[in-house]
N, C-alpha and C positions, 0 to 999 in steps of 0.2 A: 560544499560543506565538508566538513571533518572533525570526524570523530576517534577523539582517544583511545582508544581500548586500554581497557587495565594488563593486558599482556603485554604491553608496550606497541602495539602496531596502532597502525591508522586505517581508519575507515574512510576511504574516500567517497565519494557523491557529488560527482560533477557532469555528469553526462544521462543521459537519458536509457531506459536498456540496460540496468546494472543489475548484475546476475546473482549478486547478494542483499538488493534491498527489494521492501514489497510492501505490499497495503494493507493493512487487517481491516478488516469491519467485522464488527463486535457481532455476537449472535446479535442481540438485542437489538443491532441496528440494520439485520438483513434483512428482514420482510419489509420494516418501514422505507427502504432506500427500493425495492422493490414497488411499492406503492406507490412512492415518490415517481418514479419513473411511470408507471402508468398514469396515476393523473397530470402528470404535471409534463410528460410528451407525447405517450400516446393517442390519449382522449384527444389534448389538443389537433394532433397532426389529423384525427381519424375525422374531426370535425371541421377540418382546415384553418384552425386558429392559429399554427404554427408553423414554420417555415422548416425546410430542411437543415441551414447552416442556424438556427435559432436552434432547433432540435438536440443538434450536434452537440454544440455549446453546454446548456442546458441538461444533457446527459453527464457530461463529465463533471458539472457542478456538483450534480446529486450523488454521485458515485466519491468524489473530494470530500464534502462536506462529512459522511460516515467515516469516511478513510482515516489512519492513523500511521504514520510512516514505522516500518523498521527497515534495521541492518544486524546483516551478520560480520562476524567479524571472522575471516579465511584461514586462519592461524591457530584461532584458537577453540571458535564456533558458537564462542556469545555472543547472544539475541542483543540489541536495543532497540527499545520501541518506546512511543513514546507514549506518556500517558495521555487520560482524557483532558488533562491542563496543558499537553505539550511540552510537557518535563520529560529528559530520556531516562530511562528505568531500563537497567543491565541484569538480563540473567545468564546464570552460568550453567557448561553443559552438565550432566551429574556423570558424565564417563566420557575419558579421553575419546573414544573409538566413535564418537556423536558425528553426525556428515555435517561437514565445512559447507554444503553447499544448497541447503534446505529451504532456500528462498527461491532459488535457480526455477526460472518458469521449463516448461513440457517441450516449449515450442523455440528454435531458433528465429533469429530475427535477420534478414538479410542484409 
């Protein structure tokens, strides 16, 4: 995928591990995706109704399904993100000096 930026650059998104894109989940939808995840793996596994590789699966659906993608843009350090329809909605930094790299996770990946 690729994304225009209004500053003229491009947003790439092709690889997996990219150090400017990330997931939001909306307040409103962190406890429920919490929930989500206890009844719907927990319970299961604790009662033996579900499998390990089912588990797995099943985890990452519920954690997708809340998820909303963005990207920053390295150049300039506009957000896109998309909306709750999946329309991408662009904001701008309010000062030059904003960090280019505000998505960039804690942890290296090896």
């Amino acid at each position: 995928m690729k994304i225009g930026c209004q500053c003229g650059e491009t947003i790439f998104d092709i690889t997996d591990y990219v150090p400017n894109k990330a997931h939001l989940i909306p307040d409103q939808d962190w406890f429920p995706t919490y929930d989500a995840i206890d009844d719907e793996i927990i319970d299961p596994i604790a009662d033996g109704r579900l499998g390990k590789e089912a588990a797995y699966m099943l985890a990452r659906q519920i954690i997708s399904r809340s998820a909303r993608l963005m990207w920053q843009c390295a150049t300039c350090g506009r957000l896109y993100i998309d909306d709750i329809r999946g329309n991408l909605q662009c904001y701008v930094p309010e000062r030059e000096q904003t960090d280019r790299e505000i998505l960039r996770g804690n942890t290296k990946r090896a």
